[in-house]
N, C-alpha and C positions, 0 to 999 in steps of 0.2 A: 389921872383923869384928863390932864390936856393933850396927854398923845392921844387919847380916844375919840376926844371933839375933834384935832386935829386930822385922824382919820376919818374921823366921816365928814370931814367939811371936802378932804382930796377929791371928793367924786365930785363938784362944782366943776373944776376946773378942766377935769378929763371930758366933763362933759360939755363943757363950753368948747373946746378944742378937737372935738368928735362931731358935736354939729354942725361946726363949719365947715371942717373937711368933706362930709357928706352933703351938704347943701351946695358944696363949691364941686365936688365929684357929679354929684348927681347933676347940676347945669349943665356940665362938658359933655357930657354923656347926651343929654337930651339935646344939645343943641348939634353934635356930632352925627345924631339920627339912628342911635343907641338902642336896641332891642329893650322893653319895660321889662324882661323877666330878667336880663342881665343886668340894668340899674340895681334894682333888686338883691340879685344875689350880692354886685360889687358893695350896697350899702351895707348888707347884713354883716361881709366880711370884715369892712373896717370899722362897724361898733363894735363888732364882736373883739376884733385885739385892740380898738381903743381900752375896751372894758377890762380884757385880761390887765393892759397896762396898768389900771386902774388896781385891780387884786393884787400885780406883783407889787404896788407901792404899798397899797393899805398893809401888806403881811410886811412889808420892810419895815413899818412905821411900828406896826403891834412885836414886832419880834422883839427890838429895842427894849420894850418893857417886859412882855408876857415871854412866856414858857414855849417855843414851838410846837406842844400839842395844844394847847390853851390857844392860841392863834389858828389854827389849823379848822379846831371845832367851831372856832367865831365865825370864820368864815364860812365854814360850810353851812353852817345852821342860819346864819343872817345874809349872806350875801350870794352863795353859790347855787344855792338848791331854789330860791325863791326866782332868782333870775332862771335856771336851766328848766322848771316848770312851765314861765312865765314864755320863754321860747319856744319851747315846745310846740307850745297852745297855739300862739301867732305862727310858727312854721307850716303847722298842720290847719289850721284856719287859714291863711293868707295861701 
C-alpha cells in the first residue's frame, strides 16, 4: 500500500519540474520573438516527455511490487488512456 501512495504522490514533483521548464522555455521564446504556434508545439513536446518520465518512474515503482501485467493494466486504464483522450480533445480543439 505505500508503494502505491508513493506512486501517485511522483506525479507532484514531475509536475512541479515540467512547469518550470515550460514557463522558463515559453519566456525565451516570447521574448526571442518566437512564432505562438511554435511556443506551442515546443510546450506540448516537453509535457509530453516530462509526462512519459512520469510513466517510466510510476511502472518502476508498481513493478517492484506488482506482476508486469498487473502494472501494465494500471496504467493504461488510470493514467494512459484518460490522459491520450484528454489530448486528443485539446489538440483538436486548440
Amino acid at each position: 500500500e505505500e508503494v502505491f501512495r508513493v506512486g501517485h504522490r511522483c506525479i507532484r514533483n514531475y509536475f512541479i519540474i515540467a512547469t518550470a521548464l515550460i514557463v522558463a522555455t515559453a519566456c525565451v521564446l516570447s521574448v526571442c520573438g518566437a512564432n505562438d504556434l511554435l511556443i506551442k508545439k515546443i510546450v506540448l513536446v516537453e509535457f509530453g516527455l516530462a509526462y512519459l518520465m512520469f510513466l517510466t518512474r510510476e511502472k518502476q515503482i508498481f513493478d517492484s511490487i506488482c506482476h508486469g501485467f498487473r502494472t501494465f493494466l494500471y496504467l493504461c486504464s488510470l493514467e494512459i488512456l484518460p490522459v491520450a483522450v484528454t489530448a486528443v480533445i485539446l489538440i483538436w480543439v486548440l
